[in-house]
PDB file of the backbone (N, CA, C, O) and the ligand in Angstrom, with CONECT records:
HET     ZN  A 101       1
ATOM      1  N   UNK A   1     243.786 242.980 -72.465  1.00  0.00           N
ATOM      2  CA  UNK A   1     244.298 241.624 -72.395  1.00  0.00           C
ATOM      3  C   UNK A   1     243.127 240.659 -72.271  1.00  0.00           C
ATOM      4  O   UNK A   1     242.170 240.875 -71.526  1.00  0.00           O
ATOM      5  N   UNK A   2     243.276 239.408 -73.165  1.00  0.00           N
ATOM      6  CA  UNK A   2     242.197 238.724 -73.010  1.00  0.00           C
ATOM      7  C   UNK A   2     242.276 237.315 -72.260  1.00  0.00           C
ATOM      8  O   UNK A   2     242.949 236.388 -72.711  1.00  0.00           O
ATOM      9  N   UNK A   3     241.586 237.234 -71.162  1.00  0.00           N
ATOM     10  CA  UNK A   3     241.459 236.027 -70.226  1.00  0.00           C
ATOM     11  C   UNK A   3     241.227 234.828 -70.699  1.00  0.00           C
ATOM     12  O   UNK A   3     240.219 234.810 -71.405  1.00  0.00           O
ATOM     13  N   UNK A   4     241.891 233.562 -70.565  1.00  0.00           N
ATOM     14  CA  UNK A   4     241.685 232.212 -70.904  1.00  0.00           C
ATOM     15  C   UNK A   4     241.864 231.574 -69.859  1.00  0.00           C
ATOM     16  O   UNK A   4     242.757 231.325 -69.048  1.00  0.00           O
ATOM     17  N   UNK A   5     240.306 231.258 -70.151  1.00  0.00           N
ATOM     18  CA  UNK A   5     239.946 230.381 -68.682  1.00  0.00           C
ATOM     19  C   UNK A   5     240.145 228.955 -68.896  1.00  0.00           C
ATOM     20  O   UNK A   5     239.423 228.360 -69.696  1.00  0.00           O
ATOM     21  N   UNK A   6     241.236 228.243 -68.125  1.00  0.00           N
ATOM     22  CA  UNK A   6     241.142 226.689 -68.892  1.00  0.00           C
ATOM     23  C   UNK A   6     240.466 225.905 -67.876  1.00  0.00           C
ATOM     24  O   UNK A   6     240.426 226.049 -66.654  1.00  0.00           O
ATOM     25  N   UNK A   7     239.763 224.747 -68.909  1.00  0.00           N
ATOM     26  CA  UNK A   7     239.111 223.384 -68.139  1.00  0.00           C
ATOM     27  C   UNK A   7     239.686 222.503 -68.220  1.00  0.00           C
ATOM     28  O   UNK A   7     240.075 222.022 -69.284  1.00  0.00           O
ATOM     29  N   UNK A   8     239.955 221.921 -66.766  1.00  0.00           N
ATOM     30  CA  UNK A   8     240.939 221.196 -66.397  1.00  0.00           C
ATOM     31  C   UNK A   8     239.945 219.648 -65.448  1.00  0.00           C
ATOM     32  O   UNK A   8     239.371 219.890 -64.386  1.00  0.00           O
ATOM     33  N   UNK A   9     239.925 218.416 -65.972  1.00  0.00           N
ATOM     34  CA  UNK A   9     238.954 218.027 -65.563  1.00  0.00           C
ATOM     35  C   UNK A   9     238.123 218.339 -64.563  1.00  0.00           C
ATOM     36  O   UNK A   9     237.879 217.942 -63.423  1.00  0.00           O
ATOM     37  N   UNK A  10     237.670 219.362 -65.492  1.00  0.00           N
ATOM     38  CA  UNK A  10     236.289 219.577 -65.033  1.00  0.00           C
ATOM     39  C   UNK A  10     236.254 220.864 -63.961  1.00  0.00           C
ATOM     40  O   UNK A  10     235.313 221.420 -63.395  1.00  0.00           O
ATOM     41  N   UNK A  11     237.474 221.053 -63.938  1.00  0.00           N
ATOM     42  CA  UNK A  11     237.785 222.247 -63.093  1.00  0.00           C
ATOM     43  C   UNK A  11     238.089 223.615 -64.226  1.00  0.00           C
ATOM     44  O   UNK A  11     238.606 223.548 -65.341  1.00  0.00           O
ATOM     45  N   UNK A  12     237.600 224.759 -63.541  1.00  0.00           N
ATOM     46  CA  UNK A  12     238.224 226.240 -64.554  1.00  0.00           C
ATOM     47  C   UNK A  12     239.361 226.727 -63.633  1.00  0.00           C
ATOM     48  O   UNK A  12     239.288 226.643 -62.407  1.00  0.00           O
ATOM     49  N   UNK A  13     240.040 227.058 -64.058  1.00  0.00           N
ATOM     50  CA  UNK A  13     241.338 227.723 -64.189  1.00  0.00           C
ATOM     51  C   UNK A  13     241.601 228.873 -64.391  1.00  0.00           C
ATOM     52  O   UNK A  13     241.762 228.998 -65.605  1.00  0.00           O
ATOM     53  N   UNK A  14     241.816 230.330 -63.599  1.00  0.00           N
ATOM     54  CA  UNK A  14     242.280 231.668 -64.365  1.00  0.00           C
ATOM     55  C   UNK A  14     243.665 231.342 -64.526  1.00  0.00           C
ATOM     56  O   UNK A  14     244.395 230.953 -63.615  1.00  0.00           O
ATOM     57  N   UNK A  15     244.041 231.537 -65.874  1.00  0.00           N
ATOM     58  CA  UNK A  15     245.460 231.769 -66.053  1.00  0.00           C
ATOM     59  C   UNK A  15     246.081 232.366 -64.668  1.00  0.00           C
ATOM     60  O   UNK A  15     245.486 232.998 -63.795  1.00  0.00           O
ATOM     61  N   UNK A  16     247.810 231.879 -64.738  1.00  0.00           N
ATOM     62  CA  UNK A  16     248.385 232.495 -63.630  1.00  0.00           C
ATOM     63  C   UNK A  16     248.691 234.076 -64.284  1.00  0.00           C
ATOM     64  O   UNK A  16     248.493 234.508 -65.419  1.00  0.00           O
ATOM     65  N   UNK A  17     249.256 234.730 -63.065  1.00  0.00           N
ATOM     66  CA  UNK A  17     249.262 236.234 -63.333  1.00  0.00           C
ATOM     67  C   UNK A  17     250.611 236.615 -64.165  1.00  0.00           C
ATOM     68  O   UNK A  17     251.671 236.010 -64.004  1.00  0.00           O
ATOM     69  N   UNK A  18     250.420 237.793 -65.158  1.00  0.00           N
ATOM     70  CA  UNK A  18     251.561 237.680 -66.011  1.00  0.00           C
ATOM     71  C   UNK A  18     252.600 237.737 -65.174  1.00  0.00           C
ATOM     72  O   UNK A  18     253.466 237.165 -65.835  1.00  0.00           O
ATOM     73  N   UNK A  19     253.072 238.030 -64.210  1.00  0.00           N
ATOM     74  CA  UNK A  19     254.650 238.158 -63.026  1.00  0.00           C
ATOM     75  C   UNK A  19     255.550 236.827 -62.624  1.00  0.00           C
ATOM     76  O   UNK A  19     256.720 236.608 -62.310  1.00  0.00           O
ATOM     77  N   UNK A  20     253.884 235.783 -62.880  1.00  0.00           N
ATOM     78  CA  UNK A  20     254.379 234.098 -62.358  1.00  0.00           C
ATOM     79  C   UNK A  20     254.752 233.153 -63.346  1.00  0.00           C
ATOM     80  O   UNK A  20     254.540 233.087 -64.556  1.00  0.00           O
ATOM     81  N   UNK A  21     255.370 232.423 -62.524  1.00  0.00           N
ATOM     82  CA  UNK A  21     255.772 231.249 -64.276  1.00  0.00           C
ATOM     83  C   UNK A  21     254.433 230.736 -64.616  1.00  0.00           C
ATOM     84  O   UNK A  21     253.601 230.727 -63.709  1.00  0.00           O
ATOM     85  N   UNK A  22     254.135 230.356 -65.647  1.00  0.00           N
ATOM     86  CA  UNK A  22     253.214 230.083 -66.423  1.00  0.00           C
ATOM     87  C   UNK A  22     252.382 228.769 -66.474  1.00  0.00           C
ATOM     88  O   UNK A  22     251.329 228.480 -67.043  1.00  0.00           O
ATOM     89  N   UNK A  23     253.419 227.932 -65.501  1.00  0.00           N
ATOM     90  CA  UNK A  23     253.531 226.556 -65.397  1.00  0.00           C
ATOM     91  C   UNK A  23     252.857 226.302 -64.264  1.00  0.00           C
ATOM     92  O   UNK A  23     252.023 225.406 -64.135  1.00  0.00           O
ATOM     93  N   UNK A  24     253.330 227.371 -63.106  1.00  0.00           N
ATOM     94  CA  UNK A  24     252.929 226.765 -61.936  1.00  0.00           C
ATOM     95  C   UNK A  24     252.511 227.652 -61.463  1.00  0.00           C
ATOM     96  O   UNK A  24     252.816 227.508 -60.279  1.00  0.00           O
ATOM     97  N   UNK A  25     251.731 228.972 -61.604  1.00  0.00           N
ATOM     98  CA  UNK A  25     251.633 229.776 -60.985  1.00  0.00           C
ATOM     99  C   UNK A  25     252.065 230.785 -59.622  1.00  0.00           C
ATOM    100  O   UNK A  25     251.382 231.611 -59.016  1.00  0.00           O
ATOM    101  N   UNK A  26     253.497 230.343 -59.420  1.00  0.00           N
ATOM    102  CA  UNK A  26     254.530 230.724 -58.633  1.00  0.00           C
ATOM    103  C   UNK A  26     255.387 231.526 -58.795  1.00  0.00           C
ATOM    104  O   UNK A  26     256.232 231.259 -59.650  1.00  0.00           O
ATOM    105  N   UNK A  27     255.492 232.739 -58.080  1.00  0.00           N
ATOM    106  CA  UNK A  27     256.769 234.179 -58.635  1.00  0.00           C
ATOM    107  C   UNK A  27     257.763 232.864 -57.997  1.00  0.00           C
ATOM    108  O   UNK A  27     257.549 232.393 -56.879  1.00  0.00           O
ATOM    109  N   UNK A  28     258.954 232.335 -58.977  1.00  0.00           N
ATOM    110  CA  UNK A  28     260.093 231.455 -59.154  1.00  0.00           C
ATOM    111  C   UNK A  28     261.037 232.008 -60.207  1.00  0.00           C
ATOM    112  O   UNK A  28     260.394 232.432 -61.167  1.00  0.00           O
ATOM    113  N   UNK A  29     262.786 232.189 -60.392  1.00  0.00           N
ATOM    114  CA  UNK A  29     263.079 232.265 -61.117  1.00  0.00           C
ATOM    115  C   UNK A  29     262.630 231.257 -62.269  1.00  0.00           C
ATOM    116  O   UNK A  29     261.458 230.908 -62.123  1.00  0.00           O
ATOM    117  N   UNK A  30     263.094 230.852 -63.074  1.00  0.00           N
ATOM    118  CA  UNK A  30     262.261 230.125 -64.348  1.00  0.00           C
ATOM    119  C   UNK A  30     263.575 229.202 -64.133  1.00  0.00           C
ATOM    120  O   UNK A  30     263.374 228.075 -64.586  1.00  0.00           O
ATOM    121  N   UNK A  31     264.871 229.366 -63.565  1.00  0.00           N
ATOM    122  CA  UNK A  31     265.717 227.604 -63.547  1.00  0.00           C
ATOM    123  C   UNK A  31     265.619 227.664 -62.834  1.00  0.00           C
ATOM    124  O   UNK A  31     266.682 228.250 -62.634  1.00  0.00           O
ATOM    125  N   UNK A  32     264.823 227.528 -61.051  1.00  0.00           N
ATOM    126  CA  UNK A  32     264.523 226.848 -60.684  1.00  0.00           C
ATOM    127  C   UNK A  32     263.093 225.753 -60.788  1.00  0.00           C
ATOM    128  O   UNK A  32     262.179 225.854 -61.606  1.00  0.00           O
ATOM    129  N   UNK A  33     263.220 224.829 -59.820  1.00  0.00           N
ATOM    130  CA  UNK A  33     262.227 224.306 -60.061  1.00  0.00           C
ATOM    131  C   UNK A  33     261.054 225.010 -60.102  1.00  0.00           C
ATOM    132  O   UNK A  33     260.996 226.123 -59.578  1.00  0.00           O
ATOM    133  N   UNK A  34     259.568 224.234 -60.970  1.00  0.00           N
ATOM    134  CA  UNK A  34     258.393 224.600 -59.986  1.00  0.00           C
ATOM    135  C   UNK A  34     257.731 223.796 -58.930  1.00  0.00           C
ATOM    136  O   UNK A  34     257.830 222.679 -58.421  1.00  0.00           O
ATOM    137  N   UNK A  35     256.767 225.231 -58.798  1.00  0.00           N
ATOM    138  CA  UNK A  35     256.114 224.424 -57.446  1.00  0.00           C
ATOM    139  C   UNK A  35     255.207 223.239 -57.798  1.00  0.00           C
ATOM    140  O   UNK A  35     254.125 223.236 -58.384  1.00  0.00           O
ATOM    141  N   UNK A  36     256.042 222.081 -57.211  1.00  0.00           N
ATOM    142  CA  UNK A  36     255.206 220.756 -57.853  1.00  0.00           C
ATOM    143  C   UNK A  36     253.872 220.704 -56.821  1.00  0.00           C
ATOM    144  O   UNK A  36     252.885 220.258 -57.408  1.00  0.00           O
ATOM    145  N   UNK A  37     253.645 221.035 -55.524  1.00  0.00           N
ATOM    146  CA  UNK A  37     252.490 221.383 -54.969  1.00  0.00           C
ATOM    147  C   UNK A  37     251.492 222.403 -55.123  1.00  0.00           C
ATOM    148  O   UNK A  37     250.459 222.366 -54.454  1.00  0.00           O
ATOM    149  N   UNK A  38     251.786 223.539 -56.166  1.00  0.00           N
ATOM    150  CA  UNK A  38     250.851 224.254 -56.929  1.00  0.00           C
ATOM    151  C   UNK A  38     249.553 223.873 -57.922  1.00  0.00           C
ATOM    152  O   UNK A  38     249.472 223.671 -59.134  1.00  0.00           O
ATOM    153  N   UNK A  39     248.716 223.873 -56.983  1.00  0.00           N
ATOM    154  CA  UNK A  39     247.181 223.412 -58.154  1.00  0.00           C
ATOM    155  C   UNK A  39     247.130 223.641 -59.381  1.00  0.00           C
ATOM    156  O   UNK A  39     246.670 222.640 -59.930  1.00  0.00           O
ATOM    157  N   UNK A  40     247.317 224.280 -59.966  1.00  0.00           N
ATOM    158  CA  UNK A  40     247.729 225.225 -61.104  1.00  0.00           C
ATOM    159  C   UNK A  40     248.926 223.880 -62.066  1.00  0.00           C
ATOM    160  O   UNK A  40     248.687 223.431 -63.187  1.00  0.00           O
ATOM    161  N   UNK A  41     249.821 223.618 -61.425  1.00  0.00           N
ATOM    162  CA  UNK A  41     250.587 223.058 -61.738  1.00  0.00           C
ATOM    163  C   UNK A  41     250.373 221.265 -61.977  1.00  0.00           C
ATOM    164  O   UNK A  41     250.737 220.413 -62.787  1.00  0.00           O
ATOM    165  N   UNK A  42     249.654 221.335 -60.879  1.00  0.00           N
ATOM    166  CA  UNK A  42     249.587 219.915 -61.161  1.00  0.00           C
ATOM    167  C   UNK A  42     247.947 219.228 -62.170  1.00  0.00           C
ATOM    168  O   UNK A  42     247.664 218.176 -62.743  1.00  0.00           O
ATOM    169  N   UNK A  43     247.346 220.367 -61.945  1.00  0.00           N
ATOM    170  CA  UNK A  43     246.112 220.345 -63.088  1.00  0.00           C
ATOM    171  C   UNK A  43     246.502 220.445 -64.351  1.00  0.00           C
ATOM    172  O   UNK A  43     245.859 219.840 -65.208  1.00  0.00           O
ATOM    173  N   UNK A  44     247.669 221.253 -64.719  1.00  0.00           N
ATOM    174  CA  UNK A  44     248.428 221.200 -66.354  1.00  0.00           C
ATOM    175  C   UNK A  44     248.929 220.151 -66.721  1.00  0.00           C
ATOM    176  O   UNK A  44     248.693 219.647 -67.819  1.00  0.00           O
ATOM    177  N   UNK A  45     250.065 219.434 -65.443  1.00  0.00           N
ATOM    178  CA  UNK A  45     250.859 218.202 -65.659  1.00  0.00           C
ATOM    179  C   UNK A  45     249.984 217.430 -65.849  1.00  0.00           C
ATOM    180  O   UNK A  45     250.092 216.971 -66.986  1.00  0.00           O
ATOM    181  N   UNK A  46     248.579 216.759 -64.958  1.00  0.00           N
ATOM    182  CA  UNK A  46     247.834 215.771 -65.114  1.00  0.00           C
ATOM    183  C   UNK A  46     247.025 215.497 -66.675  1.00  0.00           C
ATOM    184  O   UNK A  46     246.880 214.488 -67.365  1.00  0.00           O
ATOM    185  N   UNK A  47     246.667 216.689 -66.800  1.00  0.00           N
ATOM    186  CA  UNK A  47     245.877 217.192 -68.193  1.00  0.00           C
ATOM    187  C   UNK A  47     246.737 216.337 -69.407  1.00  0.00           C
ATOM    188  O   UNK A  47     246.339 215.514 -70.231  1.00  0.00           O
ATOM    189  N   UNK A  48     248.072 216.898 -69.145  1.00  0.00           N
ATOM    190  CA  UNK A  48     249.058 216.171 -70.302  1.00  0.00           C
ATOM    191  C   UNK A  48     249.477 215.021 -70.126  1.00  0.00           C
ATOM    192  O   UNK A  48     249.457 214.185 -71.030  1.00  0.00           O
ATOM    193  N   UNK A  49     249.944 214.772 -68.894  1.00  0.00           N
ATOM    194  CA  UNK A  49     250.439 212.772 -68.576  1.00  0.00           C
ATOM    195  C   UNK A  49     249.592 212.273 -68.075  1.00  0.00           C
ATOM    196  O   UNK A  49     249.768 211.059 -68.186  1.00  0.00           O
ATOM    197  N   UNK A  50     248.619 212.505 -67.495  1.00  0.00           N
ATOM    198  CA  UNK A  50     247.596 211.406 -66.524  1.00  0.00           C
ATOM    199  C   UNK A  50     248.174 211.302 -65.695  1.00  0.00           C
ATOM    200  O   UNK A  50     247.395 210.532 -65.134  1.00  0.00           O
ATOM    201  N   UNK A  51     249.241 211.435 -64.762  1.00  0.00           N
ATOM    202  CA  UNK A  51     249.660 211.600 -63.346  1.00  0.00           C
ATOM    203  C   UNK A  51     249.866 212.741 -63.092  1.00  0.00           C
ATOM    204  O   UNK A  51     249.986 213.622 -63.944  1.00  0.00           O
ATOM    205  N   UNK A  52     249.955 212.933 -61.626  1.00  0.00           N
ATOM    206  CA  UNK A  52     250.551 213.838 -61.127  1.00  0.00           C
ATOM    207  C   UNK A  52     252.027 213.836 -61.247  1.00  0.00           C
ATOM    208  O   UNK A  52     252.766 212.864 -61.404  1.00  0.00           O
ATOM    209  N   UNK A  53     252.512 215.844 -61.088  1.00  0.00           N
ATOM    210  CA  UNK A  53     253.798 215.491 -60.982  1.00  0.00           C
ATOM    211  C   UNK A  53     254.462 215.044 -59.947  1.00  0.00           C
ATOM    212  O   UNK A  53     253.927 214.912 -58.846  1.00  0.00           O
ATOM    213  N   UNK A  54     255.999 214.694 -60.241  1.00  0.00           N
ATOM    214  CA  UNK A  54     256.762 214.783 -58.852  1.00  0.00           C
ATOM    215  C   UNK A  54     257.607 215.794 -58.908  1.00  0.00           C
ATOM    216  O   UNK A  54     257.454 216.705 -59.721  1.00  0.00           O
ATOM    217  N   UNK A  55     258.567 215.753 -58.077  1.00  0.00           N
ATOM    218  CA  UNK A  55     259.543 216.691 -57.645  1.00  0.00           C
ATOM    219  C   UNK A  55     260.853 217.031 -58.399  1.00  0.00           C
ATOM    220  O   UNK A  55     261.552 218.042 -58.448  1.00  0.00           O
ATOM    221  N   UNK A  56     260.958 215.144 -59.276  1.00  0.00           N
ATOM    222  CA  UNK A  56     262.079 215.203 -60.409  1.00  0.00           C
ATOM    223  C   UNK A  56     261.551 215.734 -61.762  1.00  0.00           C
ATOM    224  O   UNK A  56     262.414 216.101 -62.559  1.00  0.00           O
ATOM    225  N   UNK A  57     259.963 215.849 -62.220  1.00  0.00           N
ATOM    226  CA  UNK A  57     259.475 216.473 -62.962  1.00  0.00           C
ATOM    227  C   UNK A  57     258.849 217.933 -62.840  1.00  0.00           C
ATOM    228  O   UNK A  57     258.017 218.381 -63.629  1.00  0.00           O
ATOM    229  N   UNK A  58     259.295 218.519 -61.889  1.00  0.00           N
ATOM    230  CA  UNK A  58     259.388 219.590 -61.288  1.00  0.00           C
ATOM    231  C   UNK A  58     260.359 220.564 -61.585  1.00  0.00           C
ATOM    232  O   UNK A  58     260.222 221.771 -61.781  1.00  0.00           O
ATOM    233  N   UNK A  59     261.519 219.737 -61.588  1.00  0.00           N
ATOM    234  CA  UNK A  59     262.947 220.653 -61.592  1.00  0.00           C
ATOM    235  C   UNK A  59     263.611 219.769 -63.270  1.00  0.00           C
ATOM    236  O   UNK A  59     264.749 220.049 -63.648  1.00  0.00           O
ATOM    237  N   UNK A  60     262.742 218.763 -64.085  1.00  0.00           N
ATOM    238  CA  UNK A  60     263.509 218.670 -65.048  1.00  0.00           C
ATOM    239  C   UNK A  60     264.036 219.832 -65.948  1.00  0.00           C
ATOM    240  O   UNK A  60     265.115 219.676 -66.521  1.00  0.00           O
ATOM    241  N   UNK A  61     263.415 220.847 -66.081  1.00  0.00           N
ATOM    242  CA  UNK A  61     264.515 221.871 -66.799  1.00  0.00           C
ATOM    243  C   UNK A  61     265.362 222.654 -66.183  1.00  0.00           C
ATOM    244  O   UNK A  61     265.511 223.855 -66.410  1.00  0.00           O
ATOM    245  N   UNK A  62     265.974 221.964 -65.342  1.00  0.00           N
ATOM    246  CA  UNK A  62     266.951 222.858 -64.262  1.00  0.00           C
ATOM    247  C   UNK A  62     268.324 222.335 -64.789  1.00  0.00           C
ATOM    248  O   UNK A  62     268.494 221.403 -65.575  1.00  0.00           O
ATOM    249  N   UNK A  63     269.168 223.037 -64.264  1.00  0.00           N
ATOM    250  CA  UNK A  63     270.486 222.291 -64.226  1.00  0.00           C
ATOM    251  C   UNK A  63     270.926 221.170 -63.798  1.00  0.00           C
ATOM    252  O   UNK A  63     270.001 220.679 -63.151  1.00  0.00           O
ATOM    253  N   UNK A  64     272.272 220.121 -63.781  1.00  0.00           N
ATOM    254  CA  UNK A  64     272.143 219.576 -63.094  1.00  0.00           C
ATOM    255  C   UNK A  64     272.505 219.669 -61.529  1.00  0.00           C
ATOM    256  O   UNK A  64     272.382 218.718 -60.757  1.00  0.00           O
ATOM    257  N   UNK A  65     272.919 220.811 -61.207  1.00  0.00           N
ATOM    258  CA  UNK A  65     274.097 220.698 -59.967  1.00  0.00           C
ATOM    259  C   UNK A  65     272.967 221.433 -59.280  1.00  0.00           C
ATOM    260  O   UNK A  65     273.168 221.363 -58.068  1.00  0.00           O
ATOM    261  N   UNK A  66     271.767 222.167 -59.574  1.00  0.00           N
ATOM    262  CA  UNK A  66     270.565 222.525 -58.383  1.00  0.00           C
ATOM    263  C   UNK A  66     269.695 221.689 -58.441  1.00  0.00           C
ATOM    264  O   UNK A  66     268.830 221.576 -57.573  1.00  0.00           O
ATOM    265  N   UNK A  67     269.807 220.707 -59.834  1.00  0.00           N
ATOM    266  CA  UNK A  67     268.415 219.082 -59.239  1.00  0.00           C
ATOM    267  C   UNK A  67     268.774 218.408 -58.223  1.00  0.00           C
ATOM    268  O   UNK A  67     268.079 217.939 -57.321  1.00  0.00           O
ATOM    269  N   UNK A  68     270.250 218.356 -58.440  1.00  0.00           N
ATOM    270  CA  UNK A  68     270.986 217.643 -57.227  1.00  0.00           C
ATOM    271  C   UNK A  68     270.799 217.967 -56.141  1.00  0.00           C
ATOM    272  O   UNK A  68     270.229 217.210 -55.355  1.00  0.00           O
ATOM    273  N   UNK A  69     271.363 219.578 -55.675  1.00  0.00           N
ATOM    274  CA  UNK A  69     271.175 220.211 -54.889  1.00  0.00           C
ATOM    275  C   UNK A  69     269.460 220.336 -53.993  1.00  0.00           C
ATOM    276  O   UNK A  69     269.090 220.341 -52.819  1.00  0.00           O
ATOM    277  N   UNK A  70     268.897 220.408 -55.150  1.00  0.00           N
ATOM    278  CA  UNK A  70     267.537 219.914 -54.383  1.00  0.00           C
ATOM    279  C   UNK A  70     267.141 218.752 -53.865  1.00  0.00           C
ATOM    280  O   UNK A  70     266.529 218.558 -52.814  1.00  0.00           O
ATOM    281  N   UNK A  71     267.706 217.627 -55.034  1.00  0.00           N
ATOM    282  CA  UNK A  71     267.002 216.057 -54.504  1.00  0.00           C
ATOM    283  C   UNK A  71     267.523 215.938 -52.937  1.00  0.00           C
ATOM    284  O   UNK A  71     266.844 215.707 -51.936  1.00  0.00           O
ATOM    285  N   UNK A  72     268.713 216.132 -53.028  1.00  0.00           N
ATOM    286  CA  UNK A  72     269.503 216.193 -51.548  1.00  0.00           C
ATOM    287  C   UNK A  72     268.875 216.905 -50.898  1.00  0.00           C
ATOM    288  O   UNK A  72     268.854 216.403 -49.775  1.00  0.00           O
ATOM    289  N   UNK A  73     268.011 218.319 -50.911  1.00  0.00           N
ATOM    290  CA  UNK A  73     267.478 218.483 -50.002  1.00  0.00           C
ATOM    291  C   UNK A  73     266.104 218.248 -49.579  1.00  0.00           C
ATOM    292  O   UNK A  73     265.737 218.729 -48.507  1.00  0.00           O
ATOM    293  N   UNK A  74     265.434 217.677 -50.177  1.00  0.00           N
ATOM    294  CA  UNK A  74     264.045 216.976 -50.652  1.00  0.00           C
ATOM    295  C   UNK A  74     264.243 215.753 -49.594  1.00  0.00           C
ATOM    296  O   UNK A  74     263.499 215.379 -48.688  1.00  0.00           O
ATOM    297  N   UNK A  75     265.499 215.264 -50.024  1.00  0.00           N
ATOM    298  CA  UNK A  75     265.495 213.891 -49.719  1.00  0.00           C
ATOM    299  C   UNK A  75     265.727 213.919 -48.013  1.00  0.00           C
ATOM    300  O   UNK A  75     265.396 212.970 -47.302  1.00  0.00           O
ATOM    301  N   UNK A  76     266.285 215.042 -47.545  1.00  0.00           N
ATOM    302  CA  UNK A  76     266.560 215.104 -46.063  1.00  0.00           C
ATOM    303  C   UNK A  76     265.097 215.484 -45.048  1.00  0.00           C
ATOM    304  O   UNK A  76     264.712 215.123 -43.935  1.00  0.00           O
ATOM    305  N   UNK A  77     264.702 216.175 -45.851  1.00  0.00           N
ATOM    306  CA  UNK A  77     263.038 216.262 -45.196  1.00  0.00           C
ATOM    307  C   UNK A  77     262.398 215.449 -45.620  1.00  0.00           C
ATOM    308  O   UNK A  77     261.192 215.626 -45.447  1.00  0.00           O
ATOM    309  N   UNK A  78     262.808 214.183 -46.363  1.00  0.00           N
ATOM    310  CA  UNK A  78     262.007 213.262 -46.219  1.00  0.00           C
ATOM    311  C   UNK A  78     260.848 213.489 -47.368  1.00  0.00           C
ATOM    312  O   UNK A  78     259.765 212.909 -47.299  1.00  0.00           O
ATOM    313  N   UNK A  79     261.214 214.448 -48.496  1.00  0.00           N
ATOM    314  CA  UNK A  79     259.968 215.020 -49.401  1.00  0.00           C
ATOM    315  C   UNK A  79     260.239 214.409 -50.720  1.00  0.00           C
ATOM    316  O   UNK A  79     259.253 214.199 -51.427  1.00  0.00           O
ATOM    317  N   UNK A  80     261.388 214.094 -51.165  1.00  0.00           N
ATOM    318  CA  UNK A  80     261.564 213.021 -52.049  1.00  0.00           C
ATOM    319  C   UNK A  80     260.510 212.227 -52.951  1.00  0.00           C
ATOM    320  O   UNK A  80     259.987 211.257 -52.403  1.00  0.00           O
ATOM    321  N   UNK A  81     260.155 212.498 -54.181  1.00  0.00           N
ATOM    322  CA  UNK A  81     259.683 211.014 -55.132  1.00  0.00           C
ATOM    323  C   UNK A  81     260.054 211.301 -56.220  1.00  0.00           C
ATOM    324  O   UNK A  81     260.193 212.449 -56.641  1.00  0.00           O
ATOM    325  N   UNK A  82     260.292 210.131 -56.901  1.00  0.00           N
ATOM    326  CA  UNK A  82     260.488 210.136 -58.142  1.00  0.00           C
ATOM    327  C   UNK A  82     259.472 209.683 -58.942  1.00  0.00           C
ATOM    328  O   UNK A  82     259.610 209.665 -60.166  1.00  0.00           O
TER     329      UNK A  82
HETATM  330 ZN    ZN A 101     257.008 227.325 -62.324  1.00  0.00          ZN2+
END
């Protein structure tokens, strides 16, 4: 198997491990969200939008009734952004 190391301003990157989502480097089912606090994750998102992610771009390929389910619980600890 061959390693691709990505540069991420200015940072290298080992790919995540084949077991983790790809996105965020987190063992996660794949509809749930990812981990929007994963380095990994937010060095890919930035790379492509120039911001960081949030939490609603985290779980956009989810359903709707566990985005919900999350914002609601995001939003009770106070962890919430859009
Ligand atoms: Zn993920």
């Amino acid at each position: 198997m061959q390693t691709e190391i990505r540069i991420i301003k200015g940072m290298m990157l080992l790919p995540p491990a084949p077991d983790k989502c790809q996105l965020c480097a987190t063992k996660h089912d794949q509809r749930e969200p990812h981990n929007k606090d994963s380095l990994y994750y937010q060095c890919w998102f930035y790379e492509r939008h120039g911001r960081y992610p949030t939490w609603e771009d985290a779980m956009r390929h989810c359903a709707r009734p566990l985005r919900e389910a999350w914002e609601r619980e995001l939003k009770l600890k106070g962890a919430w952004e859009k």
